[in-house]
C-alpha positions in Angstrom: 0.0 0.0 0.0 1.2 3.3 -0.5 0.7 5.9 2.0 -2.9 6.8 1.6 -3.9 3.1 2.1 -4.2 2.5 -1.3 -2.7 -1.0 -2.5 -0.3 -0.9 -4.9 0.6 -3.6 -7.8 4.4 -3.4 -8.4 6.3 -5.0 -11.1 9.4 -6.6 -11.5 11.9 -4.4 -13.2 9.9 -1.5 -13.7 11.6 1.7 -13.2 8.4 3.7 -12.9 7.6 2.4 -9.6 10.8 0.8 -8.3 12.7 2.3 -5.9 16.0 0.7 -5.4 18.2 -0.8 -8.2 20.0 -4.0 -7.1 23.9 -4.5 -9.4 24.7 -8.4 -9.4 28.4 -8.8 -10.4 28.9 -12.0 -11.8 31.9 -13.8 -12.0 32.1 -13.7 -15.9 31.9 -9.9 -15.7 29.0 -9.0 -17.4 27.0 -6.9 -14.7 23.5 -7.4 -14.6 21.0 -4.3 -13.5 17.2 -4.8 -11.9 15.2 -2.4 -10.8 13.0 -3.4 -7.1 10.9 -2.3 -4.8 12.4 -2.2 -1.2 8.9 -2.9 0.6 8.6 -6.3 -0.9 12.5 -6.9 -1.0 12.4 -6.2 3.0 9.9 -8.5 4.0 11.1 -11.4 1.2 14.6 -11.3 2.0 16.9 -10.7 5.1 19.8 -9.8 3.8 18.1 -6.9 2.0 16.2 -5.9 5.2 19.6 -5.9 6.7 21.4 -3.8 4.3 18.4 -1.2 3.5 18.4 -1.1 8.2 21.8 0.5 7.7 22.0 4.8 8.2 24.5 4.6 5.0 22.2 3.0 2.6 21.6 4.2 -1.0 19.7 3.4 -3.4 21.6 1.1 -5.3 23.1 -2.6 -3.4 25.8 -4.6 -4.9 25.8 -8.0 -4.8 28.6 -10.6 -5.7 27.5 -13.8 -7.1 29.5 -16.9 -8.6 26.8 -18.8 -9.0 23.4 -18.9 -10.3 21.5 -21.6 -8.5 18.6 -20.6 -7.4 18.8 -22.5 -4.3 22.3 -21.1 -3.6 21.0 -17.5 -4.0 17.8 -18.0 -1.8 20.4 -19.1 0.5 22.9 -16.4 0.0 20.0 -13.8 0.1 18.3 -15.5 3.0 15.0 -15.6 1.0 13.4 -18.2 3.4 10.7 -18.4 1.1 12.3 -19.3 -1.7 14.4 -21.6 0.0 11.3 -23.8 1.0 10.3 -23.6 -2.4 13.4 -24.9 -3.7 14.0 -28.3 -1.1 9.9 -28.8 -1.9 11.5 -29.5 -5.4 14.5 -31.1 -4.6 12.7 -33.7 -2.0 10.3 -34.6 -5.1 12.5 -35.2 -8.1 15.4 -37.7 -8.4 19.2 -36.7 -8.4 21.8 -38.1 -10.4 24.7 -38.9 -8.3 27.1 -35.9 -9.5 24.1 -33.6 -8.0 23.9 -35.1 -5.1 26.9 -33.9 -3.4 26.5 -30.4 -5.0 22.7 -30.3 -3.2 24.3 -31.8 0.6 26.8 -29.3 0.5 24.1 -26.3 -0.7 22.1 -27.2 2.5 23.9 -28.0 4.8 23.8 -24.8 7.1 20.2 -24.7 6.8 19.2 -26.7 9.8 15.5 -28.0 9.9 14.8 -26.5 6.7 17.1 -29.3 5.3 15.5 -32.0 6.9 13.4 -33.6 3.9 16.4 -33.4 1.8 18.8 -35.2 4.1 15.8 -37.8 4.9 16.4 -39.3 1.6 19.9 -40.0 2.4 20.1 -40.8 6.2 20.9 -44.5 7.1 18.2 -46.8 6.8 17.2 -48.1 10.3 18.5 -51.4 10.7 15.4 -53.6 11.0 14.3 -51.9 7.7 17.6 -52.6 5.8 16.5 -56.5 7.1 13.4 -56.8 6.0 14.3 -55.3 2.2 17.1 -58.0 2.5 14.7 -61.1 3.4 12.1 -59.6 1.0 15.1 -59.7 -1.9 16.7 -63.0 -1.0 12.9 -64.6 -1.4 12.6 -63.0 -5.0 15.7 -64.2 -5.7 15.3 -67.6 -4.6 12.0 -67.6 -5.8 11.1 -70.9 -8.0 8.5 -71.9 -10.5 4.7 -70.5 -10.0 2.9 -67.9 -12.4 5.4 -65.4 -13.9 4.4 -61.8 -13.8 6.0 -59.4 -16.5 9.8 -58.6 -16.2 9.5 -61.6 -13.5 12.6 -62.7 -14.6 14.7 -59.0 -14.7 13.6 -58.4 -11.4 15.3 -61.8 -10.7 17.9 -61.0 -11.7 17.9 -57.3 -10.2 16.7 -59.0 -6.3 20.0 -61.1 -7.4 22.3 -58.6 -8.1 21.3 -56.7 -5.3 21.4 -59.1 -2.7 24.6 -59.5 -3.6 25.7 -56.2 -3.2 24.0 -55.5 0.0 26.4 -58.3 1.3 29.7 -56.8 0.2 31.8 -55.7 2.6 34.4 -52.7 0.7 35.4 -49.7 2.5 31.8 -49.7 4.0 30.3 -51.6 6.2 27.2 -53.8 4.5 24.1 -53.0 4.2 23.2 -56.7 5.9 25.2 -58.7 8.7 23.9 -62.1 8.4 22.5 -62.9 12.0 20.4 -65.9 12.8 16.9 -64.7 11.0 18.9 -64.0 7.7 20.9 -67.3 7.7 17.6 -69.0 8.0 15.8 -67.8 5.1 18.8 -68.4 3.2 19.0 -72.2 4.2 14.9 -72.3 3.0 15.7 -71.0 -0.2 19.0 -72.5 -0.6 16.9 -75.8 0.1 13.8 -74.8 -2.5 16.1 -74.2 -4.9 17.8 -77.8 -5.1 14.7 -79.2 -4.2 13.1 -77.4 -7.6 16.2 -78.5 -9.2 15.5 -82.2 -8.5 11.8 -81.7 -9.8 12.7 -80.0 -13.2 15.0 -83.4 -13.8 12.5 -85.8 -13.0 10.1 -83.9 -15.6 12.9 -84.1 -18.1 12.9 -87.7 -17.8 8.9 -88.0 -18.6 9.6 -85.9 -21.6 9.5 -88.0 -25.2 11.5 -84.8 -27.0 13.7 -82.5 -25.1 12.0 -78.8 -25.4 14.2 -76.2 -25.7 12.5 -74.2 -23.0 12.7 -77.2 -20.9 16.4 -77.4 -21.5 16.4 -73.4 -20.8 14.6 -74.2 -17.6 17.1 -76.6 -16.1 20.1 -74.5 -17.4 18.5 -71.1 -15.1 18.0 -73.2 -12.5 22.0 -73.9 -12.6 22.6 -70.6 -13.1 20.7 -69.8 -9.7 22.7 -72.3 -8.0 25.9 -71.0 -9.3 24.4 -67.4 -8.1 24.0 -68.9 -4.8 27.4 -70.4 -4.5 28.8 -67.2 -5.2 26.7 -65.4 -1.8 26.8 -68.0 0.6 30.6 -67.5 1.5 29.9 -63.6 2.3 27.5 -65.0 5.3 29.6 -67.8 6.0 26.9 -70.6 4.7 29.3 -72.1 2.1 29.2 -75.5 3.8 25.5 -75.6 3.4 25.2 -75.5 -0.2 28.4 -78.0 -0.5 26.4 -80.4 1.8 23.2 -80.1 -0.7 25.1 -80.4 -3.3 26.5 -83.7 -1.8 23.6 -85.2 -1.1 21.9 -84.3 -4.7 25.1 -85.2 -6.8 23.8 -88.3 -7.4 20.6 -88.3 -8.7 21.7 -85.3 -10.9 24.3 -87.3 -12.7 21.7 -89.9 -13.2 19.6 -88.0 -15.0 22.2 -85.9 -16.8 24.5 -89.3 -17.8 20.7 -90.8 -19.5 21.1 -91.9 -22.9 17.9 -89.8 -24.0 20.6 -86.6 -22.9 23.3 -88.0 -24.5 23.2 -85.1 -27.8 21.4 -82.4 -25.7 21.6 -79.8 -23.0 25.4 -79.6 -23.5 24.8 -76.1 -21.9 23.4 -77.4 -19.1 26.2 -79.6 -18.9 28.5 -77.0 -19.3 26.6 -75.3 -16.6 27.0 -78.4 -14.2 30.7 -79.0 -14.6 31.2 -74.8 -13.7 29.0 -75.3 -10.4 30.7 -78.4 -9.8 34.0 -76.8 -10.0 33.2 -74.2 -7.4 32.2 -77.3 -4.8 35.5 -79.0 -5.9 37.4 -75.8 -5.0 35.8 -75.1 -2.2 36.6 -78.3 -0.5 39.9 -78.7 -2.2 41.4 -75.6 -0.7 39.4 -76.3 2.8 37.3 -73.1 2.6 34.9 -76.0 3.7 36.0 -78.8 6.0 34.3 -82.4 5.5 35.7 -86.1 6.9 37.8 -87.9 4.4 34.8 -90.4 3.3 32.6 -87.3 2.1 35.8 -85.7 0.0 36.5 -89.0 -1.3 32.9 -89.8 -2.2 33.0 -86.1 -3.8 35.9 -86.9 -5.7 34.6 -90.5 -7.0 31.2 -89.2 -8.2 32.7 -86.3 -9.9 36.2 -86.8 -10.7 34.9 -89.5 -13.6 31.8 -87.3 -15.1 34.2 -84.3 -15.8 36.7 -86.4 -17.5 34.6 -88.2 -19.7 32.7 -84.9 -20.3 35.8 -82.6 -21.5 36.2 -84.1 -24.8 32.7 -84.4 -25.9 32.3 -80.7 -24.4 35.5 -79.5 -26.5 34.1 -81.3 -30.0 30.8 -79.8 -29.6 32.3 -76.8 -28.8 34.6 -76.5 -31.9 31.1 -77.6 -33.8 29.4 -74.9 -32.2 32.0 -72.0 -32.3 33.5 -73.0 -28.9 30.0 -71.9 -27.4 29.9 -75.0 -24.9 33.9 -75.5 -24.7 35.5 -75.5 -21.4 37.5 -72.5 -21.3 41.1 -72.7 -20.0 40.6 -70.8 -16.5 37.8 -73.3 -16.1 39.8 -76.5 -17.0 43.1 -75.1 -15.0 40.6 -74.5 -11.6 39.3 -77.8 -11.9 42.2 -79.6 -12.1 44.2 -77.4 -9.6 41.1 -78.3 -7.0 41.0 -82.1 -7.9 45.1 -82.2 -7.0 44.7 -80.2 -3.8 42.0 -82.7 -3.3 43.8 -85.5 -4.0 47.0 -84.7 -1.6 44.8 -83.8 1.5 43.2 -87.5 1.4 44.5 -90.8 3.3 47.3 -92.5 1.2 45.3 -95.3 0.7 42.5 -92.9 -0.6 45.0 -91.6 -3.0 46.3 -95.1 -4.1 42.7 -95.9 -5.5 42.3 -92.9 -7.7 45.5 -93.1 -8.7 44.9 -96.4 -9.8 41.9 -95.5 -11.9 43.5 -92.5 -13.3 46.3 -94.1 -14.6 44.3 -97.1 -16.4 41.7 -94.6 -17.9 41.5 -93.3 -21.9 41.2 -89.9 -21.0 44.6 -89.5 -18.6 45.1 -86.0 -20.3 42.3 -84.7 -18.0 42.9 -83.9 -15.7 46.6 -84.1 -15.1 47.3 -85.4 -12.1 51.0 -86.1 -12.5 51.7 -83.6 -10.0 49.6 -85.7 -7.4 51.4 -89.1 -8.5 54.8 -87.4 -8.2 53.5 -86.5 -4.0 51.9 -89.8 -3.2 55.1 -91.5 -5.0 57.6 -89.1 -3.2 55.3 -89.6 0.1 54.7 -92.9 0.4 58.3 -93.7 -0.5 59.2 -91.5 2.6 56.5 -93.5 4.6 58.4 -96.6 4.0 61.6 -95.5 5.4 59.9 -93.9 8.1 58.8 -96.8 9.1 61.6 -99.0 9.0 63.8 -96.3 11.3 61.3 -96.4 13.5 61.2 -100.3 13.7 65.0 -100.3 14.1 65.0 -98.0 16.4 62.3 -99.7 19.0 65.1 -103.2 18.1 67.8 -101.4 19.5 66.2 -100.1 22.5 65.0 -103.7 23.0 68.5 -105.3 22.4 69.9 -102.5 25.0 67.4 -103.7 27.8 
């Protein structure tokens, strides 16, 4: 209003009814000029009310700026107003990760008027963070059932994510695994291989081999594999060895039936990879088991993979190499089957030795390294034992 009482409509820039011109240096050196009322600039902004409060002040204010956010203005200009406006926005549109640190370090003398923006990036309370994790690790266990749309990206997404919630780099993770997690794990570690059995035994009531039946076996390997790779980071690695174990047989029954014999060589592929990560596991004692389970490990797998790396190779070459067992796979395999080997009883060792030896396929794997140790070893056994008889002689002859 103007003095009479009579409301007044003031706009922006408009020299006939502004009183105050406001000079905004800017840092490329192009001054700007506006023209502004000091009524509405004193009640809008503090900084203005603070400079027009002074004896000394003109007309004109000069204001330094290097940068043109409007947030970092409202701020600078303590426009409270304006500065609501602008964390309203911010709150309600995503960032891209470059922004974010830009906007954290924009508000953070703002106090409770930051609060919504800094609620999107607070820690997650902890029994929250769980309950994401179970919800994810049931996804991505998930098997069989109807399949909604994108059923299997968000698979792989729960997947992927699980994983990462798990990782432990210079953060802590997301997810510790206490008692409640491990548990759910185990149940879907367990529906998993129990799924896994099921698929087979429908491949075996099959006349002709679908392709999408094939497909379905080969995800379910895939999951397996995807499991293997999680279960170390909560210390259940020993659980999916032990299922693995106790299902190895049936599994090679069904994959070793002549009715598979020119199929599901990815599949097979598949198998051998997971199979390697048991073998290594054990082999380098990441898992501990008595001697009878490793040898039984050894016994029911040792023979499959050799028989199966020349078929896998020729197809492979047939194929483009599509089903070939890559080198890094071949050279784990066999440095786990050694390792194996050397940490069993020498008796143990003398048996697979034995059938090594006699097979066709003694190329793979090489175990010559092994036969050199259990040669060199039981050698050394020998003459062990006859110092140690001639030494319990000549303590007898001496009484």
């Amino acid at each position: 209003m103007d003095k009479a009482g009579v409301a007044m409509t003031y706009k922006f820039g408009d020299p006939s009814t502004s009183d105050i011109i406001v000079y905004l240096k800017t840092r490329e050196g192009r001054p700007e000029w506006f023209h502004g009322h000091s009524s509405i600039l004193v009640e809008k902004s503090k900084f203005f009310a603070d400079q027009l409060s002074k004896v000394d002040s003109t007309n004109c204010i000069e204001i330094s700026c290097t940068k043109f956010g409007v947030l970092q203005v409202a701020i600078a200009l303590r426009c409270e107003e304006i500065i609501q406006s602008c964390i309203q926005y911010l709150e309600a549109v995503p960032w891209e990760d470059k922004e974010e640190e830009e906007i954290l370090k924009a508000v953070s003398g703002l106090g409770p008027l930051a609060m919504p923006i800094l609620a999107r990036i607070q820690p997650v309370d902890i029994n929250a963070t769980k309950n994401v994790f179970l919800s994810a690790i049931r996804f991505a266990t998930s098997t069989g059932g109807p399949c909604p749309p994108f059923a299997d990206d968000l698979k792989v997404s729960a997947q992927e994510q699980v994983e990462y919630m798990l990782v432990e780099d210079e953060d802590m993770p997301l997810v510790t695994a206490d008692g409640e997690v491990k548990s759910e794990v185990r149940m879907g570690l367990s529906k998993m291989f129990s799924n896994f059995e099921k698929e087979l035994a429908s491949l075996l009531l099959e006349s002709d081999l679908s392709v999408a039946a094939e497909n379905v076996v080969l995800q379910s390997l895939s999951d397996l594999e995807w499991m293997c790779n999680v279960l170390p980071k909560m210390d259940l690695l020993k659980d999916f060895v032990s299922n693995w174990m106790d299902a190895s047989g049936y599994v090679l029954g069904v994959f070793q039936d002549k009715k598979f014999d020119s199929t599901m060589w990815g599949a097979k592929l598949k198998l051998i990879e997971v199979a390697g990560k048991v073998l290594d596991a054990v082999g380098y004692g990441n898992v501990i088991f008595p001697a009878p389970a490793r040898v039984q490990l050894l016994k029911v797998w040792l023979p499959y993979i050799r028989k199966m790396k020349p078929l896998l190779d020729l197809k492979g070459s047939e194929e483009g190499f599509a089903y070939k067992m890559d080198e890094d796979l071949c050279q784990s395999i066999e440095g786990a089957i050694i390792s194996l080997v050397l940490a069993l009883p020498s008796n143990d060792q003398a048996d697979i030795m034995a059938d090594w030896i006699k097979t066709e396929q003694v190329r793979y794997p090489d175990l010559s390294e092994a036969f050199e140790v259990w040669c060199y070893r039981t050698k050394s056994a020998k003459r062990r034992l006859v110092v140690g008889f001639n030494e319990i002689g000549n303590a007898t002859i001496s009484l």
